[in-house]
C-alpha positions as CSV (number, residue, x, y, z in Angstrom):
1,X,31.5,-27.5,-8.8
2,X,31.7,-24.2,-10.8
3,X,28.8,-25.3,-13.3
4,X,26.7,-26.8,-10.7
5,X,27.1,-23.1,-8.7
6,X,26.2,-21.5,-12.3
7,X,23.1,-23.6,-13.1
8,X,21.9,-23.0,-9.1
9,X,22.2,-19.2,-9.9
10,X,20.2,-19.4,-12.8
11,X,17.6,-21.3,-11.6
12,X,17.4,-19.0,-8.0
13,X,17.0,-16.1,-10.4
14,X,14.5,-17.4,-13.0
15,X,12.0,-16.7,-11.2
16,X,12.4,-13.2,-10.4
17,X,13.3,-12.3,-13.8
18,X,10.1,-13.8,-14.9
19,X,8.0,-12.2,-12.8
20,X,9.4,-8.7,-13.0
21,X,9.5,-9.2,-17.2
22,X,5.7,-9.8,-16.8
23,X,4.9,-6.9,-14.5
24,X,6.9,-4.4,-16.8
25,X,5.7,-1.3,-17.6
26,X,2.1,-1.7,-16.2
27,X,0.4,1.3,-15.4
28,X,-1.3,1.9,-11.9
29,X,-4.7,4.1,-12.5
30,X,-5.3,4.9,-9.2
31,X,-3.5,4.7,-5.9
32,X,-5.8,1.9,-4.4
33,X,-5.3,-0.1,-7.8
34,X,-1.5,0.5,-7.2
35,X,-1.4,-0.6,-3.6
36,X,-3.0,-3.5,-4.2
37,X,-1.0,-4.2,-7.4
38,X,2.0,-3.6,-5.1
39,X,0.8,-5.6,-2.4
40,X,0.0,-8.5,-5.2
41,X,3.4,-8.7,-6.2
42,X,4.8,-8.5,-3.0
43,X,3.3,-11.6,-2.0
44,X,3.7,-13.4,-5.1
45,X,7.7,-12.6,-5.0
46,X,7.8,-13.9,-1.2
47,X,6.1,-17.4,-2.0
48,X,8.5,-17.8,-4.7
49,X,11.6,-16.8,-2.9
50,X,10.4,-19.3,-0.4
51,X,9.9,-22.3,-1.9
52,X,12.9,-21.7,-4.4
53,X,15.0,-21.4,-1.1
54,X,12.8,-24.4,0.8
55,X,13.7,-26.9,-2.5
56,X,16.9,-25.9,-2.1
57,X,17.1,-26.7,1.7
58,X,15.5,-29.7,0.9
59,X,18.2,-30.8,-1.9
60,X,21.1,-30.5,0.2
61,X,19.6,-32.7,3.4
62,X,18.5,-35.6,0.7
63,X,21.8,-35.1,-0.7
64,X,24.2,-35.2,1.9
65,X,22.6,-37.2,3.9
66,X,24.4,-39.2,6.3
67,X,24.6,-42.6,4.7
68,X,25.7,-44.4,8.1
69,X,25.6,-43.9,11.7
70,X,29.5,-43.8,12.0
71,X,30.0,-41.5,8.9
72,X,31.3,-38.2,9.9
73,X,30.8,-35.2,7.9
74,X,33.6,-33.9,5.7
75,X,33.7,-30.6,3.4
76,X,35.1,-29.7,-0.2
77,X,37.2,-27.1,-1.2
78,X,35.3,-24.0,-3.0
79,X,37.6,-22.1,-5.6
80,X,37.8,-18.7,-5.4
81,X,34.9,-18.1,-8.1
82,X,32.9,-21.0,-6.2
83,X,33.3,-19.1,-3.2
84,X,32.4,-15.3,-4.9
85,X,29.3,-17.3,-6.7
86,X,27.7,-18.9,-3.2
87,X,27.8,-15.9,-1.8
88,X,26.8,-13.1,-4.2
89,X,23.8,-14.6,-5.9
90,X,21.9,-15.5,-3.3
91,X,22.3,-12.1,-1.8
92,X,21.5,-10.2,-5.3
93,X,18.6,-12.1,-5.7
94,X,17.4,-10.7,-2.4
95,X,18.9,-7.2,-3.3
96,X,17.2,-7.5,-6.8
97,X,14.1,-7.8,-5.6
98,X,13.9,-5.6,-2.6
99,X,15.2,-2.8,-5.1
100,X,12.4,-3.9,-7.6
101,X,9.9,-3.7,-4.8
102,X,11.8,-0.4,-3.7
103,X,11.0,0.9,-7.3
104,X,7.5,0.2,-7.3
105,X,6.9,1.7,-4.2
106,X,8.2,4.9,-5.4
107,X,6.7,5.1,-8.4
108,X,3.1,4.3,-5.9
109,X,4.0,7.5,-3.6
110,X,4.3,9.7,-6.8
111,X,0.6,8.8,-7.2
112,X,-0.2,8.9,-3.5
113,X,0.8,12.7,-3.7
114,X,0.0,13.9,-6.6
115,X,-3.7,15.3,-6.8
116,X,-5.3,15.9,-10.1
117,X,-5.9,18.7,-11.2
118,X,-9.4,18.0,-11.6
119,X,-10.1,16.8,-7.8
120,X,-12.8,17.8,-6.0
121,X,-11.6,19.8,-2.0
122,X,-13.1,18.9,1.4
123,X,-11.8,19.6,4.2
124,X,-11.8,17.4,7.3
125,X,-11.0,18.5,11.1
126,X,-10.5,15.9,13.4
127,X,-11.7,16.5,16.9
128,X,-12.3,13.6,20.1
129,X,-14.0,11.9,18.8
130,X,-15.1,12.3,15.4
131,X,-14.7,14.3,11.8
132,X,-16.3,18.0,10.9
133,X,-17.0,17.4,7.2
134,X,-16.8,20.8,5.5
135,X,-17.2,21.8,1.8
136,X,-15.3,25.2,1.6
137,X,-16.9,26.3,-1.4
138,X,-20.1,25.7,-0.5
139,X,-20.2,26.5,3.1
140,X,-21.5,23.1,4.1
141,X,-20.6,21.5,7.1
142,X,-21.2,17.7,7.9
143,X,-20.2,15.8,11.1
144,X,-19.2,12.1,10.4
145,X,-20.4,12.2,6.8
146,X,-18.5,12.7,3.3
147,X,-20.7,12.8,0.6
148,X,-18.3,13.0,-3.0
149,X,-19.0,12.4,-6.5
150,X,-18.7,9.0,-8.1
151,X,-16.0,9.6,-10.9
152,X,-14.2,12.2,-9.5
153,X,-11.0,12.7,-7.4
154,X,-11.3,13.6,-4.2
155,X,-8.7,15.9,-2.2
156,X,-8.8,15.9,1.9
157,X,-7.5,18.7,3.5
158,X,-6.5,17.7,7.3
159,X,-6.3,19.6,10.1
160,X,-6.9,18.9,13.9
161,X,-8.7,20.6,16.5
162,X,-6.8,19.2,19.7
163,X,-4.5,15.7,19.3
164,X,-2.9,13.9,16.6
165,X,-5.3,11.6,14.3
166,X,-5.1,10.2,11.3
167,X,-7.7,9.7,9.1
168,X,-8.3,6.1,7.4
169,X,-10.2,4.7,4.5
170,X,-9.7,1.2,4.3
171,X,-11.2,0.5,1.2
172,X,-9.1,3.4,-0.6
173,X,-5.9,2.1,1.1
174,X,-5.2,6.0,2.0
175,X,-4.5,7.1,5.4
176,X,-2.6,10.4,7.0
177,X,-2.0,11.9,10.0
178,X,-4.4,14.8,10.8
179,X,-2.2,17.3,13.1
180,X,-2.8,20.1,15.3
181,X,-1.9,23.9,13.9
182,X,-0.9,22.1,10.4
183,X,-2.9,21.5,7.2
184,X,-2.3,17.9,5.5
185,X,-3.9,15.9,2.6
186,X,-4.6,13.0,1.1
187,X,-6.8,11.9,-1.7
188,X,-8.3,9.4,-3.0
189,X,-10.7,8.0,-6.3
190,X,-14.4,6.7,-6.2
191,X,-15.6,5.2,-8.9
192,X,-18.3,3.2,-7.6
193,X,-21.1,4.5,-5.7
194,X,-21.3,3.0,-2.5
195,X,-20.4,3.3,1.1
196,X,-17.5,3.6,3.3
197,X,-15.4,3.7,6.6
198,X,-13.9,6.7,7.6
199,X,-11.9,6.1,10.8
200,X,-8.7,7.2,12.9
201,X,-5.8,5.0,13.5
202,X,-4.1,7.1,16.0
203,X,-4.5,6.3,19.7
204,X,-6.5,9.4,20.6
205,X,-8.3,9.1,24.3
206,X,-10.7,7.0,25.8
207,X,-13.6,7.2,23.1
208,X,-10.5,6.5,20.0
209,X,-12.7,3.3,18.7
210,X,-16.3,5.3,18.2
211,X,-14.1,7.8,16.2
212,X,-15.3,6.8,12.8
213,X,-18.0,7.8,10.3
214,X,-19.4,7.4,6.4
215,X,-17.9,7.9,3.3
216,X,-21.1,8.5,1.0
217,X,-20.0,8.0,-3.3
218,X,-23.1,9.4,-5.1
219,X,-24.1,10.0,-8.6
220,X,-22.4,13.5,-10.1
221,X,-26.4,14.3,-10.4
222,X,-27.2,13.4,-7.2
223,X,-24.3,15.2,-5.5
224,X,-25.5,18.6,-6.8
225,X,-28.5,18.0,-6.0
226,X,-27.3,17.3,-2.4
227,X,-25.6,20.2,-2.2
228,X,-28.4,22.7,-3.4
229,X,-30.3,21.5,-0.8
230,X,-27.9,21.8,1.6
231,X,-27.1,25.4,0.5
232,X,-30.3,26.5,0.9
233,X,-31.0,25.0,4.6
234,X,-28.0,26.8,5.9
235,X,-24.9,24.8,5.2
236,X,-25.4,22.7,8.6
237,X,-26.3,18.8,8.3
């Protein structure tokens, strides 16, 4: 019984140690690269818990299965390091990887809140319903629009005209609460030009679903072109 408990342990943790051998000392580059690293290896260590736990389940009714209809069920003895092994490994391998996870995740929210130095301000006040773009050191202000460099980090500052809101780009996986009388931030890396979603995910009022606008990644060139324009017509878009 003792080896049997011993080879069961190894095999539960196999896995595990595997997996978090071949995730060692990766780097995240960005905080969407990191939450979705993050979010990789969460699933991954899920589907293997389960079906390691599943076999398992599966062992035990094949194996002690009743043989006839008159057999009654019976149990064995555990010795004391029987009894310490059943119940300890299966709750370190749990504990193992929740703290792995836990790890992981911290090392993620160190990115999440640490801007670069290099990164590029806006500032965004949310109203009902929808976001006052401004570029501080340009005196520009947009409503609904961000337009950013492609390359370059990009700091939001968040403030809030009336309610609570918080401000959401899915395809950057950042989001924060924008707050009345407070400033905030968040930030996030384009890299690609392209296009997308800005929206709240706080319950806001009636119009809370047509608060959302367009996130607007543009060549380095292009963007000071953009704002030269812009500078010259007033500031106002």
């Amino acid at each position: 019984m003792k080896d049997r408990s011993v080879i069961l342990g190894l095999i539960l943790l196999a896995p595990i140690i595997l997996f978090s051998t071949a995730h060692a000392g990766e780097g995240i580059p960005d905080p969407r690269a990191g939450w979705n690293e993050l979010w990789h290896e969460l699933m991954i260590d899920i589907t293997l818990i389960g079906l390691v736990f599943a076999g398992v389940t599966v062992y035990f009714m094949v194996r002690y299965k009743r043989q006839r209809p008159d057999e009654e069920g019976g149990s064995f003895k555990l010795t004391p390091l029987g009894a310490f092994g059943w119940t300890l490994i299966p709750a370190f391998i749990f504990m193992a990887d929740d703290i792995f996870l836990a790890a992981k995740n911290f090392e993620l929210w160190n990115d999440y809140r640490n801007v670069p130095e290099n990164a590029y301000v806006v500032e965004v006040e949310a109203y009902m319903w929808g976001w006052n773009v401004k570029y501080p050191d340009e005196g520009i202000e947009v409503n609904n629009e961000m337009y950013v460099p492609q390359g370059r980090p990009i700091m939001v500052r968040l403030t809030s005209r009336d309610v609570v809101h918080s401000f959401f780009i899915p395809d950057f996986r950042v989001k924060w609460d924008a707050l009345p009388g407070r400033t905030t931030y968040l930030w996030f890396y384009p890299k690609e030009r392209g296009e997308h979603v800005m929206t709240c995910t706080e319950y806001c009022g009636l119009l809370h679903s047509n608060m959302y606008g367009k996130i607007k990644v543009i060549s380095q060139d292009e963007f000071s072109s953009w704002i030269e324009k812009n500078k010259k017509e007033g500031g106002a878009v």
